[in-house]
N, CA, C and O atoms as CSV, one atom per row, in Angstrom:
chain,resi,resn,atom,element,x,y,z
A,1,UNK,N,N,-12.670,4.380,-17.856
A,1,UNK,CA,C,-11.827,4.710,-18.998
A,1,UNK,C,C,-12.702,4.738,-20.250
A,1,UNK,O,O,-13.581,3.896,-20.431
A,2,UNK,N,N,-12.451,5.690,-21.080
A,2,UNK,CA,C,-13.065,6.196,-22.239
A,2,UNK,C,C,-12.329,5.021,-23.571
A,2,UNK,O,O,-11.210,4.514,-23.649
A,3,UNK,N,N,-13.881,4.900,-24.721
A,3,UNK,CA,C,-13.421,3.931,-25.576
A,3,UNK,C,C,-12.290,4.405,-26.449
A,3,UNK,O,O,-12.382,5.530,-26.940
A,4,UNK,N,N,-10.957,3.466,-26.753
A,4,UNK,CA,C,-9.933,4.178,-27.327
A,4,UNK,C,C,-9.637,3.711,-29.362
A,4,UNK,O,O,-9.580,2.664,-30.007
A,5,UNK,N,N,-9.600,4.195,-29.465
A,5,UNK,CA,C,-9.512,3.460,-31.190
A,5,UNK,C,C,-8.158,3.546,-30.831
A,5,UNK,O,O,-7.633,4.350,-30.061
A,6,UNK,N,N,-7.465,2.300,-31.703
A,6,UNK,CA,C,-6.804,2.032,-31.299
A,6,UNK,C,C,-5.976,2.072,-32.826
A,6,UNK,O,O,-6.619,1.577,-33.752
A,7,UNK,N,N,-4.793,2.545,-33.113
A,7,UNK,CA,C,-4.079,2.839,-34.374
A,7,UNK,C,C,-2.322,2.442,-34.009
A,7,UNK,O,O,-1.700,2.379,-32.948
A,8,UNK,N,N,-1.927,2.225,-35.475
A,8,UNK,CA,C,-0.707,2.015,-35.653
A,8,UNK,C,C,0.222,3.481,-35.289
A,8,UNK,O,O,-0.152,4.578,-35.705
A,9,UNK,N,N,1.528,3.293,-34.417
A,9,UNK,CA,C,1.798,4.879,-34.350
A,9,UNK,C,C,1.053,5.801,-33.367
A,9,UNK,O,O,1.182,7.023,-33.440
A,10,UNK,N,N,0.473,5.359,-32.685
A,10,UNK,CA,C,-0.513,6.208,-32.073
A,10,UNK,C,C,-0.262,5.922,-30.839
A,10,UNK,O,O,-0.631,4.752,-30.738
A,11,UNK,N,N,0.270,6.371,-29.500
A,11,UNK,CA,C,0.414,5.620,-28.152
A,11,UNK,C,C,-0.809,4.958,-27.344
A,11,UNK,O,O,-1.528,5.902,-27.016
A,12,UNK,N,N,-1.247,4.006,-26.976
A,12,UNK,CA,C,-2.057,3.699,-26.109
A,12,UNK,C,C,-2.378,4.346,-24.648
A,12,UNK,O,O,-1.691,3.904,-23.727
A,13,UNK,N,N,-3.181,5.174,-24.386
A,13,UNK,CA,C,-3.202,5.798,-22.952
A,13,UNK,C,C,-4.068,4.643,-22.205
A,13,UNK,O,O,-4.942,3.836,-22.524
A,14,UNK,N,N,-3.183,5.090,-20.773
A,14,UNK,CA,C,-3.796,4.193,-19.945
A,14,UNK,C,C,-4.051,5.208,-18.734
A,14,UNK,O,O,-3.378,6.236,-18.811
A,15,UNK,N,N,-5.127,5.076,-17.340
A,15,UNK,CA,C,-4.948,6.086,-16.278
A,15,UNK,C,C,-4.327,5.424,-15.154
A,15,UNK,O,O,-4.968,4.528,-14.606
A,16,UNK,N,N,-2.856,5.812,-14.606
A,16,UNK,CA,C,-2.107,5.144,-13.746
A,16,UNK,C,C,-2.798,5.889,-12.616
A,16,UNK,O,O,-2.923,7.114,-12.642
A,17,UNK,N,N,-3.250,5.115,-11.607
A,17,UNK,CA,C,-3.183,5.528,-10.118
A,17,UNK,C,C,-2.149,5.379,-9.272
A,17,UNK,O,O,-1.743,4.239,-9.049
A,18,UNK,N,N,-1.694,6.211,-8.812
A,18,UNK,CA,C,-0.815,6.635,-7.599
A,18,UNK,C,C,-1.798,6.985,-6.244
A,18,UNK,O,O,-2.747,7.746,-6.058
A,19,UNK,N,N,-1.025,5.983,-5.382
A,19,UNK,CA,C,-2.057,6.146,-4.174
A,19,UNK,C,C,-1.684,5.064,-3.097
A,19,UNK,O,O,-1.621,3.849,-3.285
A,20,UNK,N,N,-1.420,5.835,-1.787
A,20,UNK,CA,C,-1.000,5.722,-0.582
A,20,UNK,C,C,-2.330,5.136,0.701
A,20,UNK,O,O,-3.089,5.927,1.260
A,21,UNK,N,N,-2.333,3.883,0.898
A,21,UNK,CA,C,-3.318,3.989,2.100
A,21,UNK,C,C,-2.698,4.478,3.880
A,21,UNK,O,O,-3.470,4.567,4.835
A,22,UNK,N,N,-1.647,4.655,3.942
A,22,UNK,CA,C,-0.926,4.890,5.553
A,22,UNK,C,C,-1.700,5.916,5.767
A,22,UNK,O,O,-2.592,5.785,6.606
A,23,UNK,N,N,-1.526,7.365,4.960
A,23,UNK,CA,C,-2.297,8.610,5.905
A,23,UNK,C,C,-3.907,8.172,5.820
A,23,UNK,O,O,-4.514,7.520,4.970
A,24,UNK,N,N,-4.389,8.875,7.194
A,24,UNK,CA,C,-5.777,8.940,7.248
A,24,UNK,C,C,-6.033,10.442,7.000
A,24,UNK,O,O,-5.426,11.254,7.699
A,25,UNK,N,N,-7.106,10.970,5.812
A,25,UNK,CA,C,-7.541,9.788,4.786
A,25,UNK,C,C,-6.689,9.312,3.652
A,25,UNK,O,O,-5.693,9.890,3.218
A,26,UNK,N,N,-7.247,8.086,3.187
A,26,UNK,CA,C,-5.802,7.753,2.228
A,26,UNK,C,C,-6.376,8.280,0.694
A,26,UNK,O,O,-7.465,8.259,0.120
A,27,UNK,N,N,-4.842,8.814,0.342
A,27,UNK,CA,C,-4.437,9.797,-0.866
A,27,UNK,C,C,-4.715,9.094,-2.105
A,27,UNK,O,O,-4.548,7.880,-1.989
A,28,UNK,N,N,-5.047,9.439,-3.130
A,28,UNK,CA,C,-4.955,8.891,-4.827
A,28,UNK,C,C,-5.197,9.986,-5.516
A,28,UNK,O,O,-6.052,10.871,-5.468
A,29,UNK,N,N,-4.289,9.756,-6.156
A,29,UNK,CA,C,-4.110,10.885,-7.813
A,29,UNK,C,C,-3.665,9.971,-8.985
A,29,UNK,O,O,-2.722,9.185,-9.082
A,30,UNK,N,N,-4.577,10.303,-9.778
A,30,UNK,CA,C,-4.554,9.868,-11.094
A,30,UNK,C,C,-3.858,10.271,-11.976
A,30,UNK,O,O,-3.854,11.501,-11.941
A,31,UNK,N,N,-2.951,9.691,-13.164
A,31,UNK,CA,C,-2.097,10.102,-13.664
A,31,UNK,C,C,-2.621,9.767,-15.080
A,31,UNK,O,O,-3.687,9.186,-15.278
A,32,UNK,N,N,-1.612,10.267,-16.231
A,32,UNK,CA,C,-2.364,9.624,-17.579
A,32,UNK,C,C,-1.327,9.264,-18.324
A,32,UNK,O,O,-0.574,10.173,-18.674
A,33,UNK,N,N,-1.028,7.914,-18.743
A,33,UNK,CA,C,0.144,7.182,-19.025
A,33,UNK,C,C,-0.116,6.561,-20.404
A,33,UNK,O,O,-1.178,6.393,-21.003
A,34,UNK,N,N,1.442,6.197,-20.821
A,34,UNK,CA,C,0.982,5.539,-22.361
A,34,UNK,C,C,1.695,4.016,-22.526
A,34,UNK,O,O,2.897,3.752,-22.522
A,35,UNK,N,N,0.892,3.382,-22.629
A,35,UNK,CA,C,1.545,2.048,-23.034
A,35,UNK,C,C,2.881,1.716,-24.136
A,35,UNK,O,O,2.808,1.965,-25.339
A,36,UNK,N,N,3.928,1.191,-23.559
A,36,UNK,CA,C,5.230,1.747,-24.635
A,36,UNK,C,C,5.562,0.141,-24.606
A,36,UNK,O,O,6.761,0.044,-24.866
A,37,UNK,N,N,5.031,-1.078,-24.409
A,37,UNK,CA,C,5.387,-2.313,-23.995
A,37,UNK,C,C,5.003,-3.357,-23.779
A,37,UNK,O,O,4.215,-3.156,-22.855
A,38,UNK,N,N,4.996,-4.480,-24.001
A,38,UNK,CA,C,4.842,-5.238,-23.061
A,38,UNK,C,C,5.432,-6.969,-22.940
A,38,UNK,O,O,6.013,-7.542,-23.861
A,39,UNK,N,N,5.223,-7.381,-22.044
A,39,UNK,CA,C,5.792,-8.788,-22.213
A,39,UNK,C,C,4.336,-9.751,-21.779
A,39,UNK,O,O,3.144,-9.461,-21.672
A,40,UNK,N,N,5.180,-11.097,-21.592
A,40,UNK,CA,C,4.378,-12.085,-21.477
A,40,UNK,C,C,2.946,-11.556,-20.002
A,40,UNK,O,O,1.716,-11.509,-19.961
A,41,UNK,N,N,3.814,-11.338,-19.275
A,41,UNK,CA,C,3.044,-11.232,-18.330
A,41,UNK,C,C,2.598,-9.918,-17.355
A,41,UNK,O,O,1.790,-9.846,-16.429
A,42,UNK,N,N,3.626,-8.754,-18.075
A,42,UNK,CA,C,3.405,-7.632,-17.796
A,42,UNK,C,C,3.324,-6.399,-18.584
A,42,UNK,O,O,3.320,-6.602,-19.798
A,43,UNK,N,N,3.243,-4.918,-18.136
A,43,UNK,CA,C,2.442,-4.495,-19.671
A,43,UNK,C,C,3.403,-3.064,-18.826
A,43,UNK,O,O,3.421,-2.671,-17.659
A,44,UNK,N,N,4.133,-2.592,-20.115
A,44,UNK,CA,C,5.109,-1.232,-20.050
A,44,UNK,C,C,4.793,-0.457,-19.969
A,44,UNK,O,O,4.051,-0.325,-20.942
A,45,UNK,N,N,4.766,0.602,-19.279
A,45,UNK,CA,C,3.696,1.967,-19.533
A,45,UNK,C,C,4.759,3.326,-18.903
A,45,UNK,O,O,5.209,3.248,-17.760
A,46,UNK,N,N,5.040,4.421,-19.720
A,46,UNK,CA,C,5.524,5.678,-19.520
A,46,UNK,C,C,4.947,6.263,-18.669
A,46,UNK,O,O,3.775,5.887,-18.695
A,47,UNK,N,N,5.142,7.150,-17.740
A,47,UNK,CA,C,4.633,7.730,-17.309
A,47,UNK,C,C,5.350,9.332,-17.372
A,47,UNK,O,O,6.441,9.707,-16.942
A,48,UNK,N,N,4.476,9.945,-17.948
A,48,UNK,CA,C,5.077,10.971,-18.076
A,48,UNK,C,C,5.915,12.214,-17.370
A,48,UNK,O,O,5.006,12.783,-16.766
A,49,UNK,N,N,7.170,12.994,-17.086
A,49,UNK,CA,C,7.435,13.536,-15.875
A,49,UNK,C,C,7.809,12.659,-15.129
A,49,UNK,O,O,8.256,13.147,-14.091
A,50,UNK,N,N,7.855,11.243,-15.160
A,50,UNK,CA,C,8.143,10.475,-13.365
A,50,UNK,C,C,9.042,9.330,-14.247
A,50,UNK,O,O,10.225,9.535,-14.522
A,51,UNK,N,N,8.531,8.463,-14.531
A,51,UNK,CA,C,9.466,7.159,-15.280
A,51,UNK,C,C,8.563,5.776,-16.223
A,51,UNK,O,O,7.526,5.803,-16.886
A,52,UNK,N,N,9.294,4.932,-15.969
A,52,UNK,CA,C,8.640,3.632,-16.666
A,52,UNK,C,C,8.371,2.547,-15.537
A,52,UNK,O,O,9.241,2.095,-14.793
A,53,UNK,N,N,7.204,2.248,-15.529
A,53,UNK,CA,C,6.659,1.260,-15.323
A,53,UNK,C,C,6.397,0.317,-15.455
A,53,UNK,O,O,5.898,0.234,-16.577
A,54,UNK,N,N,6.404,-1.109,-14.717
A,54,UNK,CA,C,5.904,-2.598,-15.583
A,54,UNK,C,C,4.832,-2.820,-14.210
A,54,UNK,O,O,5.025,-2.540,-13.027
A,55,UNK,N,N,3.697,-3.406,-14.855
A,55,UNK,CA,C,2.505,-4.157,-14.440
A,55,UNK,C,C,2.382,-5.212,-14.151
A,55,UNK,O,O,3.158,-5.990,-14.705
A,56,UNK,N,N,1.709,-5.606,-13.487
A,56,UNK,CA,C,1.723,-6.882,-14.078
A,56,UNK,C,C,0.544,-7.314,-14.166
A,56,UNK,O,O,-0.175,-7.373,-13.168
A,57,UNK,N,N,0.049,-7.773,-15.622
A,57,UNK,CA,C,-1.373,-8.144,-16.537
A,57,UNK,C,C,-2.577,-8.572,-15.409
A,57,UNK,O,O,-3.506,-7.773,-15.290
A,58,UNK,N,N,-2.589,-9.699,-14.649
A,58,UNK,CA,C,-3.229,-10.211,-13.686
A,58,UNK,C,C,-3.692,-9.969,-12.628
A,58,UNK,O,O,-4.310,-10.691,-11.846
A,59,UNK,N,N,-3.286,-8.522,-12.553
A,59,UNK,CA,C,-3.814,-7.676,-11.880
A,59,UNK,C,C,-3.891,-6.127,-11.447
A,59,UNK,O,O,-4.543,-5.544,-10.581
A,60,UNK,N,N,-2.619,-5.550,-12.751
A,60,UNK,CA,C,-2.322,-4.411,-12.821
A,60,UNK,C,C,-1.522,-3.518,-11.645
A,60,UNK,O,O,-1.443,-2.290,-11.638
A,61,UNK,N,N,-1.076,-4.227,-10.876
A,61,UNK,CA,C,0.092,-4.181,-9.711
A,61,UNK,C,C,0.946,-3.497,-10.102
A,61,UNK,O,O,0.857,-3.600,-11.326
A,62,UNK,N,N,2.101,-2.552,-9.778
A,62,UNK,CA,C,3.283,-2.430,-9.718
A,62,UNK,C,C,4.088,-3.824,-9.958
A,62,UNK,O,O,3.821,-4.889,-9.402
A,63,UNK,N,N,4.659,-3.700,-10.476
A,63,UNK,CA,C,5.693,-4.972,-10.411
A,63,UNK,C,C,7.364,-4.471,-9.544
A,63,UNK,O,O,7.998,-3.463,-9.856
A,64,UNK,N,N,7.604,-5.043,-8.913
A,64,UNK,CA,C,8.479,-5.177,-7.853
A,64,UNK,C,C,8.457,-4.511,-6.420
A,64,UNK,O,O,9.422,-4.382,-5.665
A,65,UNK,N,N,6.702,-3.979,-6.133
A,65,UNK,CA,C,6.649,-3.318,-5.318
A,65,UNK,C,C,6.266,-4.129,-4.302
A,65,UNK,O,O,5.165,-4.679,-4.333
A,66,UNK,N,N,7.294,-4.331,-3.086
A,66,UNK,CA,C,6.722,-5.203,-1.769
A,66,UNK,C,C,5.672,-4.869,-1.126
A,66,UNK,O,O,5.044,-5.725,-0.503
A,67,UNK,N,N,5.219,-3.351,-1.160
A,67,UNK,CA,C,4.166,-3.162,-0.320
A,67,UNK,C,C,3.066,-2.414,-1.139
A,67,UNK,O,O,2.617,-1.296,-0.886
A,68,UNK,N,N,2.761,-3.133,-2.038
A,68,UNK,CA,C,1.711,-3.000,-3.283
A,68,UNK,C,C,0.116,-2.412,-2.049
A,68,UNK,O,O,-0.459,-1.325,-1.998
A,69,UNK,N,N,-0.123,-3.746,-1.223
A,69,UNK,CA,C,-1.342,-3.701,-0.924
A,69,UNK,C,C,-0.622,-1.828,0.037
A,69,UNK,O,O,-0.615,-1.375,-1.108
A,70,UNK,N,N,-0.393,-1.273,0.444
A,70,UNK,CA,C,-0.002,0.161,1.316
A,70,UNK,C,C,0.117,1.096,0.162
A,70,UNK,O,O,-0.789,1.925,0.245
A,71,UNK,N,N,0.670,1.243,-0.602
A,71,UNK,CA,C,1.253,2.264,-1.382
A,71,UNK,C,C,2.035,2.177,-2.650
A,71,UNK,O,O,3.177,1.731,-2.545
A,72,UNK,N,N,1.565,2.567,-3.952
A,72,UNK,CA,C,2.798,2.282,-5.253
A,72,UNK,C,C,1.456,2.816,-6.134
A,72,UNK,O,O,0.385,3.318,-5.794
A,73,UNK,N,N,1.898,2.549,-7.095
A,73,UNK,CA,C,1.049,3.031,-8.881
A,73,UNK,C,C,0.037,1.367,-9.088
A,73,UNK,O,O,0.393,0.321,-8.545
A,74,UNK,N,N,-0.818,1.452,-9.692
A,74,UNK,CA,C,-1.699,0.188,-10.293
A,74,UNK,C,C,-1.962,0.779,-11.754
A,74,UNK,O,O,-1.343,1.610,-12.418
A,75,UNK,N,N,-3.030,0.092,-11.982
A,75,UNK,CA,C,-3.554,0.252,-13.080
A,75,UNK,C,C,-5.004,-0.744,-13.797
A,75,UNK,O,O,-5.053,-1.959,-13.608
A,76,UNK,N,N,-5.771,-0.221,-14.367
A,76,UNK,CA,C,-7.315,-1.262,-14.043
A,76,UNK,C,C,-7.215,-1.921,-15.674
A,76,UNK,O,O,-7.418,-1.497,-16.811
A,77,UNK,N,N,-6.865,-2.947,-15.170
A,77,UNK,CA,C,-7.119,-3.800,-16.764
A,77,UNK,C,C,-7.878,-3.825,-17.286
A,77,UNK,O,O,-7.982,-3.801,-18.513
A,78,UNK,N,N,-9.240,-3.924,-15.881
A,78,UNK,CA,C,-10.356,-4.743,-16.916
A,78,UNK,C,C,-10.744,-3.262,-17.411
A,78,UNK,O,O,-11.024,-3.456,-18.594
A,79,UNK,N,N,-10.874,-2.209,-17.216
A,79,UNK,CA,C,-11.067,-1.145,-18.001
A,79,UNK,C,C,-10.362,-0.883,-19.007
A,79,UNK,O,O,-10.978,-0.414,-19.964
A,80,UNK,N,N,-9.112,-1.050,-19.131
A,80,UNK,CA,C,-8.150,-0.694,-20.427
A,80,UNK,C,C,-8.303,-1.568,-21.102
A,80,UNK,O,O,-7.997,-1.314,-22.267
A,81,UNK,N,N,-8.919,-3.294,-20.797
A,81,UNK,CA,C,-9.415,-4.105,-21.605
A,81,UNK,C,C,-10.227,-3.848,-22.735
A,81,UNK,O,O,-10.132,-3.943,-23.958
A,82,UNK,N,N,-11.535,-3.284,-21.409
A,82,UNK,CA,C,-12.803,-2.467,-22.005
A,82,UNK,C,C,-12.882,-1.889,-23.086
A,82,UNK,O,O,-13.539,-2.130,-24.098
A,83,UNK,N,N,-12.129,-1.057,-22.808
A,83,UNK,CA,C,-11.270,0.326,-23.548
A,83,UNK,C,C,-11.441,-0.250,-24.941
A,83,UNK,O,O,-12.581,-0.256,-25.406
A,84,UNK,N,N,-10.174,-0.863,-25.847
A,84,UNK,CA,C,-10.036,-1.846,-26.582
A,84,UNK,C,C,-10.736,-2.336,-27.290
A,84,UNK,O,O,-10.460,-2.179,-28.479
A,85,UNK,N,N,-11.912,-3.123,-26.969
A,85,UNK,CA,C,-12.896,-3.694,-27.578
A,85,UNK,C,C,-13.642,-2.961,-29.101
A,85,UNK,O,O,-14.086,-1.821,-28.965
A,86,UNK,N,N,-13.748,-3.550,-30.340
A,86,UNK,CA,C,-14.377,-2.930,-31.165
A,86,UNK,C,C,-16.005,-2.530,-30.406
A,86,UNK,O,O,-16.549,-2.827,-29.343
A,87,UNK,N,N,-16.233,-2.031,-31.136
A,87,UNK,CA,C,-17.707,-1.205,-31.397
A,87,UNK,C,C,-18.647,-2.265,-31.439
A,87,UNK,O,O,-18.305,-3.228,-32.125
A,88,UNK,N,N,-20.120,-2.344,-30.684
A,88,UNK,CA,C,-21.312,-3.542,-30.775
A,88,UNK,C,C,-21.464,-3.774,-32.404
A,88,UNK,O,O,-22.168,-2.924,-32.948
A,89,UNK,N,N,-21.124,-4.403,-32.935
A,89,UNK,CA,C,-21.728,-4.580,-34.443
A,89,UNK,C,C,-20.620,-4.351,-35.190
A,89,UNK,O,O,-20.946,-4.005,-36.326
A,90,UNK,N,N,-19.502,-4.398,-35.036
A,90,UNK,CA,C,-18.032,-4.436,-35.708
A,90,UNK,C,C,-17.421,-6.089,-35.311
A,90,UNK,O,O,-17.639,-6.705,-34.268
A,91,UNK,N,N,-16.638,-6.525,-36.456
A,91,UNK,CA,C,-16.068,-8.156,-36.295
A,91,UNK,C,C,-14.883,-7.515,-36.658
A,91,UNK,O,O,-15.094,-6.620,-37.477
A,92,UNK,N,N,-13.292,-7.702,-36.231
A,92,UNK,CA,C,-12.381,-7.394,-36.476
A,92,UNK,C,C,-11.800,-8.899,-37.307
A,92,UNK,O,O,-11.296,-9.585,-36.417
A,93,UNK,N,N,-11.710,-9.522,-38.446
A,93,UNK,CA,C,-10.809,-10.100,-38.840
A,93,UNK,C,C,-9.261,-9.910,-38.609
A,93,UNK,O,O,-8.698,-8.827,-38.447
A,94,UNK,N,N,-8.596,-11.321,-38.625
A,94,UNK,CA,C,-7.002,-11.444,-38.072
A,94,UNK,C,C,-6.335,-10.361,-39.471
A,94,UNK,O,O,-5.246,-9.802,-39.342
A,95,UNK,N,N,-7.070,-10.231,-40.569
A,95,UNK,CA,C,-6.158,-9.493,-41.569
A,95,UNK,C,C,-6.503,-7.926,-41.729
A,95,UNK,O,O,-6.455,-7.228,-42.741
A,96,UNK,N,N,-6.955,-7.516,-40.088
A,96,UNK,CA,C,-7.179,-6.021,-39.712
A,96,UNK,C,C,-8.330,-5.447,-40.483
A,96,UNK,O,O,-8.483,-4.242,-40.284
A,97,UNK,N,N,-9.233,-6.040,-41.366
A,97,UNK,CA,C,-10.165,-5.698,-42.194
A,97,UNK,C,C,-11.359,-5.267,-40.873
A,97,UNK,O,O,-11.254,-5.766,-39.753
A,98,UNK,N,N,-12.055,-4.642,-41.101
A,98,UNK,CA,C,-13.748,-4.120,-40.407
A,98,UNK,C,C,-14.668,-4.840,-40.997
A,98,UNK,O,O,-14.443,-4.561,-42.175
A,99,UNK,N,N,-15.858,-5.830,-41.000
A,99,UNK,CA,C,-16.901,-5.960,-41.465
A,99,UNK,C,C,-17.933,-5.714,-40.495
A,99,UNK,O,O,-17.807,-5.787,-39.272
A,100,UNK,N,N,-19.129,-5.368,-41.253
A,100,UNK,CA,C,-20.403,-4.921,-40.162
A,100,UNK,C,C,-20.977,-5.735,-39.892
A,100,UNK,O,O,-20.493,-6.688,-40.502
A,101,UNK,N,N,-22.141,-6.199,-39.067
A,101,UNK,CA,C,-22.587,-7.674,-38.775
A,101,UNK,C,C,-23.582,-6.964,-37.893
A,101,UNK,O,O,-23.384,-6.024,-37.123
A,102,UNK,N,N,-25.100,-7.850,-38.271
A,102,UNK,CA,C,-26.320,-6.949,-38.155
A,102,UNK,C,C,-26.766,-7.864,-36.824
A,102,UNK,O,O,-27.799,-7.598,-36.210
């Protein structure tokens, strides 16, 4: 996942995978979704054309899907984490200010 600046008003994209292991070989298609949510422990995401989604943070799972490990949507945190992160040499203060730092 590509670095995202991240703005007020602006949707958060995330890349949802959809992907089946039963057929041999097993299927995945990537989708491109926007974060519309989230709670304590799971994270909301649109998907466009299909519906809404919840995650869940700890591992980017489907949430209520029994057969997660076979077949359903995920999603890679630690990349959308990634994502997120200011710039090497940017300090984000809590009062949204930028300072540079050598």
């Amino acid at each position: 996942m590509k670095h995202v600046k991240l703005e007020i008003g602006k949707p958060l994209k995330v890349e949802v995978i959809w992907y089946d292991q039963v057929p041999v070989p097993p299927q995945e298609r990537r989708l491109e979704g926007e974060v519309i949510g989230w709670r304590e422990s799971q994270v909301i995401v649109r998907v466009p054309d299909y519906a809404v989604l919840r995650f869940w943070k700890k591992n980017g799972w489907e949430v209520g899907n029994g057969a997660a490990d076979r077949r359903g949507y995920r999603i890679d945190m630690e990349a959308m984490n990634e994502s997120v992160k200011p710039d090497q040499g940017v300090e984000v203060n809590l009062d949204g200010a930028f300072a540079e730092t050598k």
